[in-house]
C-alpha positions as CSV (number, residue, x, y, z in Angstrom):
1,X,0.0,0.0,0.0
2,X,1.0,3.4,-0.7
3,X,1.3,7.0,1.4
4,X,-2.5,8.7,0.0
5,X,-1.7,11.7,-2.7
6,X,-1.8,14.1,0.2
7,X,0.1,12.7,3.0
8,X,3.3,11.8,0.0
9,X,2.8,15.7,-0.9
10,X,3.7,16.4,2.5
11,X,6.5,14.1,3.0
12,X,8.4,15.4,-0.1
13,X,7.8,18.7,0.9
14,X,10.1,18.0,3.4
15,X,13.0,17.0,1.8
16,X,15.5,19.7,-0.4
17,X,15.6,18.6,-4.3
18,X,13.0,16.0,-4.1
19,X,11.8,16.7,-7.6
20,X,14.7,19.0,-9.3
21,X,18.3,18.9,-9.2
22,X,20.0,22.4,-8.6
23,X,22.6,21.3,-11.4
24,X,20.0,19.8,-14.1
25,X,16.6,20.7,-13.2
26,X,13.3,18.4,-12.9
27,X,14.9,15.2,-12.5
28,X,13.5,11.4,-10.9
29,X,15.7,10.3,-7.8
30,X,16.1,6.9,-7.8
31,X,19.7,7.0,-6.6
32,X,18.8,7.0,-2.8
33,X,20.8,4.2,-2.1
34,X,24.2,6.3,-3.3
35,X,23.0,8.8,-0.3
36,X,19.4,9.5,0.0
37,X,17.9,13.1,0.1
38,X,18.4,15.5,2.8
39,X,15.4,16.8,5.0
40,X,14.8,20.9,4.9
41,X,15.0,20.7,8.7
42,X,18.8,19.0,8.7
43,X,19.7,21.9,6.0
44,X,18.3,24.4,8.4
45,X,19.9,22.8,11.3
46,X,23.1,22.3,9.5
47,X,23.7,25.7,8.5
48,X,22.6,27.3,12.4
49,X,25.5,25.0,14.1
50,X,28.3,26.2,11.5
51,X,27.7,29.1,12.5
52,X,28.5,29.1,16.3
53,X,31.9,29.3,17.7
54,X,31.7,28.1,21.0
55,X,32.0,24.4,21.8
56,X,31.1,22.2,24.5
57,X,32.9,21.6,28.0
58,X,33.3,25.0,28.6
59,X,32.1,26.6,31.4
60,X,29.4,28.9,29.6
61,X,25.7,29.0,28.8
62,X,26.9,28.1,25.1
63,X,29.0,25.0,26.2
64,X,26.6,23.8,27.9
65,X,23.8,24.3,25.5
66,X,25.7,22.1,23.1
67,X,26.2,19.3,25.5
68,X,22.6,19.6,25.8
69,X,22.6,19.1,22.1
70,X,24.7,16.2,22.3
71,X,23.3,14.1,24.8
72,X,19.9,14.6,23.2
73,X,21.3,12.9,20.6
74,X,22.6,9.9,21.8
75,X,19.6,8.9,23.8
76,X,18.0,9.9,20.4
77,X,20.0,7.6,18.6
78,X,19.5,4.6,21.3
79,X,15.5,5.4,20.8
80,X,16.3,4.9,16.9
81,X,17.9,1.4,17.9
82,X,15.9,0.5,20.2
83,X,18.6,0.1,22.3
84,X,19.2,-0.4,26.0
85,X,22.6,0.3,27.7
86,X,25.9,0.7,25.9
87,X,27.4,3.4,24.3
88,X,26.7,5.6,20.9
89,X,29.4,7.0,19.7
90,X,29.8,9.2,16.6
91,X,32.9,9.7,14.1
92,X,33.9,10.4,10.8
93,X,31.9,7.7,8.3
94,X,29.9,4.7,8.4
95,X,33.0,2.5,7.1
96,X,35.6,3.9,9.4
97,X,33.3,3.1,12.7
98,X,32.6,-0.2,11.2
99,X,36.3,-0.9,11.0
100,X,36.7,0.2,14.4
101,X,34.7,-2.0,16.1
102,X,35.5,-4.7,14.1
103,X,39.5,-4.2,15.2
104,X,38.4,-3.9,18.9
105,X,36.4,-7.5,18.6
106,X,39.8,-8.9,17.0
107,X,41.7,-7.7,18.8
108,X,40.0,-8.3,22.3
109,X,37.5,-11.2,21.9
110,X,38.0,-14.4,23.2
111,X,40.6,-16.6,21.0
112,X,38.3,-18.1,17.8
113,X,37.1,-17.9,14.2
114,X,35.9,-14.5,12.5
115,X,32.4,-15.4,10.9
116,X,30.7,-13.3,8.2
117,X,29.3,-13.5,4.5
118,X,30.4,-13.2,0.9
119,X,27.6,-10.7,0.2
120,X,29.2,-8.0,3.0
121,X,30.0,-4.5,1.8
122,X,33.7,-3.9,1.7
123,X,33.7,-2.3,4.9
124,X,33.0,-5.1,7.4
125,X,34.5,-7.5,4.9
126,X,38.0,-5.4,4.6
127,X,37.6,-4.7,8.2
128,X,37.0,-8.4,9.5
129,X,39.9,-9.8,6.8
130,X,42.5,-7.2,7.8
131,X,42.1,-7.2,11.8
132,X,41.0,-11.1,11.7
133,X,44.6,-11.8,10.3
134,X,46.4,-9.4,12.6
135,X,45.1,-11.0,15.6
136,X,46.2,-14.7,13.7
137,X,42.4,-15.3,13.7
138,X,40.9,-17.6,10.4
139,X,38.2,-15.4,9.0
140,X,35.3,-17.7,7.9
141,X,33.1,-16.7,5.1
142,X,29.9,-18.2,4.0
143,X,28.7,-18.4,0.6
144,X,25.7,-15.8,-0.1
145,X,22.6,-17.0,-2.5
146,X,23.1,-15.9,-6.1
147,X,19.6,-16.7,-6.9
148,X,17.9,-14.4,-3.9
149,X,20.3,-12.3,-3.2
150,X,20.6,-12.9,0.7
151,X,22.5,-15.4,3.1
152,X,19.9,-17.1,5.2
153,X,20.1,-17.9,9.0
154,X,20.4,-21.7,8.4
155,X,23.4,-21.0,6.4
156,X,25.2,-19.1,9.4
157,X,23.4,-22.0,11.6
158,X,25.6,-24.5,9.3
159,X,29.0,-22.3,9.6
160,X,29.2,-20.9,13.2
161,X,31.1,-23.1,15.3
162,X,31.3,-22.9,19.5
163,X,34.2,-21.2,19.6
164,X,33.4,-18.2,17.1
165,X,35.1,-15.0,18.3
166,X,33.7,-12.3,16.3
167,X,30.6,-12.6,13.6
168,X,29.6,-9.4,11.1
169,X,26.4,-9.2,9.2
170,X,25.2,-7.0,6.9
171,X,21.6,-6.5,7.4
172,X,21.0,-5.0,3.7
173,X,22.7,-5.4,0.8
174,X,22.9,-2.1,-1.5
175,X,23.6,-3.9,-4.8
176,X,21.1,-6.9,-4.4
177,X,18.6,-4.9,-2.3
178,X,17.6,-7.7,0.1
179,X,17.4,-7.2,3.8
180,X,18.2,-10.1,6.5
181,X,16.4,-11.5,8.8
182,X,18.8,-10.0,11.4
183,X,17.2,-11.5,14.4
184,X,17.1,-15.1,13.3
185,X,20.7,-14.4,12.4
186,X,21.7,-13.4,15.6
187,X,19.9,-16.0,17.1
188,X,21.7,-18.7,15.0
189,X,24.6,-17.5,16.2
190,X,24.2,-16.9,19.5
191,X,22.7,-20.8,19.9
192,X,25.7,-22.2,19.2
193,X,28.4,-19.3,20.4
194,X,26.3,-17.2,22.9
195,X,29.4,-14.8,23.6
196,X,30.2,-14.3,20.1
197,X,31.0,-10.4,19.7
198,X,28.4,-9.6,16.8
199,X,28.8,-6.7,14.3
200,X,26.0,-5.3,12.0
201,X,26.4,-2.9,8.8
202,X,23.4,-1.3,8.8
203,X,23.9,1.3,6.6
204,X,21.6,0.5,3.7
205,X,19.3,-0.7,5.6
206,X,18.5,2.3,8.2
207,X,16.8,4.9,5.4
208,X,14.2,1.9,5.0
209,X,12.8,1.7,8.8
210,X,13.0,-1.1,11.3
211,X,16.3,-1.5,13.6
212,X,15.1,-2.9,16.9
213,X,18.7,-4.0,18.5
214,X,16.6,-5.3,21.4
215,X,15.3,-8.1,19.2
216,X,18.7,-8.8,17.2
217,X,20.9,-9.0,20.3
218,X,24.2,-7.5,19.0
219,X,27.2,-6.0,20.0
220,X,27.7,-3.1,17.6
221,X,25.5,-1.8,14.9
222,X,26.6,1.5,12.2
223,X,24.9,3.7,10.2
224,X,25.6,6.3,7.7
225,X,23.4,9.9,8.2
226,X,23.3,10.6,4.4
227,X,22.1,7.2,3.6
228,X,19.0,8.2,5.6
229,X,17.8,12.0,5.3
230,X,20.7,13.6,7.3
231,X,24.0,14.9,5.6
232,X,27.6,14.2,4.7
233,X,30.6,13.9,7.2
234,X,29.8,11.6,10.2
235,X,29.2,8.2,11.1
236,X,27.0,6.7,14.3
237,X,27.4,3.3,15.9
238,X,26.5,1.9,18.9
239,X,28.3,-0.6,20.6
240,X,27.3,-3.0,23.9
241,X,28.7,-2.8,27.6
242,X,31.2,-5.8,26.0
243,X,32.1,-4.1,23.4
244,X,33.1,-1.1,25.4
245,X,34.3,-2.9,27.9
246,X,37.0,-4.2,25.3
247,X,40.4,-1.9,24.7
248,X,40.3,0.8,22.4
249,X,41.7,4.1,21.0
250,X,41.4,6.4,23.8
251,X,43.3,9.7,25.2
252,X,45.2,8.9,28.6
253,X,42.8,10.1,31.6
254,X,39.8,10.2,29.2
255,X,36.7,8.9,31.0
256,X,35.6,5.5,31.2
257,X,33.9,4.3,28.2
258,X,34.6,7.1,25.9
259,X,34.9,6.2,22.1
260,X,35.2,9.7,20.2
261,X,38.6,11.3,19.8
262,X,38.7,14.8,20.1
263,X,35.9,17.5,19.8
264,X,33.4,16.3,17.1
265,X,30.9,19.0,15.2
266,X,27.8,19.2,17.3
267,X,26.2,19.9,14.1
268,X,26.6,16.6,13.1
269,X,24.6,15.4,16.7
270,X,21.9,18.1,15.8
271,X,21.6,17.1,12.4
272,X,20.6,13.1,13.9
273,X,18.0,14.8,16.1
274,X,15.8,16.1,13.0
275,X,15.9,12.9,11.6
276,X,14.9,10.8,14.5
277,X,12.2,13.8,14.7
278,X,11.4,13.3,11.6
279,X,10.5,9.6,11.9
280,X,8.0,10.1,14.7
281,X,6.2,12.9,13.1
282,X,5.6,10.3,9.9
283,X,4.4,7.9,12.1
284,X,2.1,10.0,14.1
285,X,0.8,10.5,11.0
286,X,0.3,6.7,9.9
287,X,-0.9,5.4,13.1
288,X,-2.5,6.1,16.5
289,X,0.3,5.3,18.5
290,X,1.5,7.9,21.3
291,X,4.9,6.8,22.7
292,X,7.8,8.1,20.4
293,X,9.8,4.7,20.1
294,X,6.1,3.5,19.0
295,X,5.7,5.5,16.1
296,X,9.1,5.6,14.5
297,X,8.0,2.0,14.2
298,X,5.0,2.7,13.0
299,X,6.4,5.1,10.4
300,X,8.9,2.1,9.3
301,X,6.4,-0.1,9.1
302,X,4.7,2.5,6.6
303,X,8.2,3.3,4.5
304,X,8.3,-0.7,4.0
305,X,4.7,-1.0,2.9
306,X,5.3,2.0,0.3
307,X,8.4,1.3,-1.1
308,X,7.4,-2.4,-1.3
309,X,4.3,-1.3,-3.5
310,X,6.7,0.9,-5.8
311,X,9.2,-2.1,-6.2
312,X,5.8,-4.3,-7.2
313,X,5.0,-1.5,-10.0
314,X,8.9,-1.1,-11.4
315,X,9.2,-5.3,-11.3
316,X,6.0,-6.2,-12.8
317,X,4.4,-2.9,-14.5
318,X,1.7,-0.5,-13.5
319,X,-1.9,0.4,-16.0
320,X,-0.8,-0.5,-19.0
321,X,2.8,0.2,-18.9
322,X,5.3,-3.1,-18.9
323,X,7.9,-3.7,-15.8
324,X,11.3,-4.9,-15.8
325,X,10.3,-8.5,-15.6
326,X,8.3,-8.6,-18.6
327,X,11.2,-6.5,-20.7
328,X,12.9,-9.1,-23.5
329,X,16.3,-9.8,-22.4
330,X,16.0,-8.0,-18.7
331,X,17.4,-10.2,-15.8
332,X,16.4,-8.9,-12.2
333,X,18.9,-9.5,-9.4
334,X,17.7,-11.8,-7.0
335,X,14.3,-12.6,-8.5
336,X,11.8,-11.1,-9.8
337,X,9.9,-11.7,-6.7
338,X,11.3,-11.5,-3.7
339,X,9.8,-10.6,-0.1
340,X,13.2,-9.3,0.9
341,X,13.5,-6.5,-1.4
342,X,13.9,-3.0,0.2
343,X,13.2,-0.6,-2.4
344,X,15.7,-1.4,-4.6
345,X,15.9,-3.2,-8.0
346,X,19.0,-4.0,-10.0
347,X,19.0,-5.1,-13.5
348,X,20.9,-5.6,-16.5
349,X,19.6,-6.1,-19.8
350,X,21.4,-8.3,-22.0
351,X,23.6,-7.7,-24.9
352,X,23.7,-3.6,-23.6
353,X,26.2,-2.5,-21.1
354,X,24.7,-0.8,-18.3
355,X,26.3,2.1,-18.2
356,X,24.6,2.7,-21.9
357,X,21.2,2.5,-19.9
358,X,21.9,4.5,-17.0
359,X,23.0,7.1,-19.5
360,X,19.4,7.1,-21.0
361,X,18.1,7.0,-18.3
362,X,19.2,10.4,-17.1
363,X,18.8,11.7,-20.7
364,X,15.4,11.0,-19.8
365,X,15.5,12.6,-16.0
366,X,15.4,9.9,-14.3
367,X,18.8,9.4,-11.9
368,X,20.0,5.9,-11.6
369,X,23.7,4.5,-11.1
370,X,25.4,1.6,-12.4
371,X,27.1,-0.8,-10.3
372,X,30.4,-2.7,-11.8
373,X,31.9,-5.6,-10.5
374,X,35.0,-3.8,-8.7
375,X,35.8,-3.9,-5.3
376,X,32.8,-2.7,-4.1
377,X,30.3,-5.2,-5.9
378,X,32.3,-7.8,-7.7
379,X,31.2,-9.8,-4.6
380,X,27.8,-9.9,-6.1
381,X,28.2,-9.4,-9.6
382,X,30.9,-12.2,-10.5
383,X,29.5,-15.4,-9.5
384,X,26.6,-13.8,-11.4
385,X,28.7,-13.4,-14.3
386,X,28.6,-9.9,-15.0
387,X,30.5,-6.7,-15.6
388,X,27.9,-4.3,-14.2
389,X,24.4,-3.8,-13.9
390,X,21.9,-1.0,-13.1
391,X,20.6,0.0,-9.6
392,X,17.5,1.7,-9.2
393,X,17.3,2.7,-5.6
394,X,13.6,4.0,-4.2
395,X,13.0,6.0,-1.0
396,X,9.6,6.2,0.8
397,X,9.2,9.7,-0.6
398,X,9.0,8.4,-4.1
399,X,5.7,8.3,-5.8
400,X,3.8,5.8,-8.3
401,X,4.1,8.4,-11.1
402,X,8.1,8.6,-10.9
403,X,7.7,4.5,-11.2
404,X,5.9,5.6,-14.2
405,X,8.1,7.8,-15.7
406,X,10.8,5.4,-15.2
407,X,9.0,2.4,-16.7
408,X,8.1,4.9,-19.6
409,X,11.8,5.3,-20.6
410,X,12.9,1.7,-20.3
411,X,10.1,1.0,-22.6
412,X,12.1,3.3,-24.7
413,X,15.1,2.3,-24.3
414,X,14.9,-1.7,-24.7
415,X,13.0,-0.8,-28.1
């Protein structure tokens, strides 16, 4: 199901660029997984904490406004998460936190296996390679599914061992578009190595709604900002008491616990706060629930349901307009049907390379990106036997008649 006409025009209302690109002009964005769009409110926000000099732990009403700011933020963030205890931390990208806390597990877990998946992003899998073999550590990977697109529970059921150290998941993929089931995941795991430290790359998957790190029982989980509505230049993990607990970089005499280094941009914990804001207003205005943590699931419940509908209409057409599926010589990563999608659907057509296509495409208006199999897709895209396809990346503030713009030019195109 769909957002009605009135409550989508208020959602993209919300967002800078949703229908034009300040470069190009009137333009389709279906390149949300490259960094989705921005809210007005995180612009806004953005621009009002460049501007102010003074920084926290000082011993003014400006200092300590700004701590205000920041510990907003990271109960904020825990709310997001739906997480209890532990720490949020916040530094300079997605990758770099995940390759923290994956060098912290190595390095301090329990002596074992490292346990992840062929279908990782580079940035837990370069992470868990180069830290598993500095601590002398095997790194264990398990074979993802070509055909859907996913590695299943029962496939880390059939790996994990009792004495795995350290296991990394990635909870969506941002070539295939599948999510995990990251709970069943976590519970495979944890039945056969309950103190397994356990890492999540969640960066594709937070735009799309749904982290509840209560039900996944993990150790650390990261996110990227401009991956869902916030802006460019920081990172945001959280990581467990054991985690924590574990060495790590830290100045001499810091406090207990402490994971940043050095004075971060409190714009950056402002920025989080709008988004988080952002998620409960949508779903106060999807459901009837009244506690916060309720309706930012409530709103991801209502992004899935949305985006799922739009990924029905590019697969397998809308009126009388053809999808991908039913275009001669299109072949659909992981399926043409698949209840793990998360608004995203990658393609290649045969006999056309895909960068031809993408190039249409945005002849047309319509902003897509190819994907090549290099290092940061080969993963997926050579036991599949291809050079590149094309990823068409949705966002809940995408509408039906962007879908049919889109399916208008392929049309086009594969005539």
């Amino acid at each position: 199901m769909t957002f009605s006409p009135e409550l989508l025009s208020e959602i993209r209302s919300r967002f800078a660029h949703v229908g034009t690109c300040p470069f190009t002009g009137p333009r389709v964005f279906f390149e949300n997984a490259g960094g989705a769009l921005t809210l007005n409110a995180v612009v806004e926000t953005s621009a009002l904490f460049a501007a102010i000099p003074d920084n926290q732990g000082r011993d003014n009403p400006a200092a300590k406004a700004l701590q205000e700011v920041i510990d907003g933020a990271r109960a904020d963030v825990a709310e997001f998460f739906n997480a209890e205890g532990g720490k949020v931390l916040f530094g300079e990208s997605g990758t770099e936190l995940l390759f923290r806390l994956i060098r912290d597990a190595c390095l301090g877990a329990r002596p074992g296996p490292v346990l992840g998946s062929t279908l990782e992003h580079p940035a837990s899998r370069s992470a868990a390679a180069r830290w598993s073999a500095q601590a002398g550590r095997e790194h264990v990977l398990i074979k993802h599914d070509d055909a859907t697109g996913t590695v299943s529970a029962e496939a880390y059921a059939a790996k994990v061992t009792k004495d795995t150290a350290v296991a990394t998941i990635l909870h969506t993929s941002p070539v295939t578009g599948m999510g995990m089931d990251l709970a069943a995941i976590t519970g495979a795991i944890r039945a056969t190595a309950p103190d397994a430290l356990i890492i999540v790359d969640g960066i594709q998957h937070a735009c799309h709604g749904g982290i509840d790190l209560k039900a996944a029982d993990v150790d650390g989980y990261v996110i990227s900002p401009y991956k869902v509505f916030s802006r460019h230049g920081y990172g945001i993990a959280w990581a467990s008491d054991r985690l924590t607990a574990l060495a790590h970089d830290a100045l001499i005499g810091a406090p207990e616990g402490q994971w940043e280094l050095g004075t971060r941009d409190t714009g950056a914990y402002a920025t989080f706060r709008e988004v988080v804001a952002y998620f409960d207003w949508l779903g106060g205005e999807v459901s009837d629930e009244t506690g916060r943590r309720a309706r930012i699931e409530a709103a991801g419940r209502a992004i899935h349901d949305h985006e799922a509908a739009l990924a029905q209409m590019m697969v397998h057409g809308v009126d009388n307009l053809a999808g991908l599926a039913s275009l001669p010589g299109v072949q659909i990563v992981g399926g043409a049907d698949n209840a793990a999608r998360e608004g995203l659907v990658s393609f290649w057509k045969e006999g056309v390379p895909s960068p031809q296509i993408v190039t249409a495409l945005n002849e047309a208006g319509i902003r897509t990106h190819t994907r090549k199999a290099d290092h940061y897709s080969g993963n997926v895209l050579e036991p599949l036997g291809q050079a590149d396809c094309i990823r068409v990346s949705m966002a809940h503030y995408n509408s039906a008649d962007e879908v049919r713009a889109f399916l208008t030019a392929m049309q086009q195109i594969a005539a």
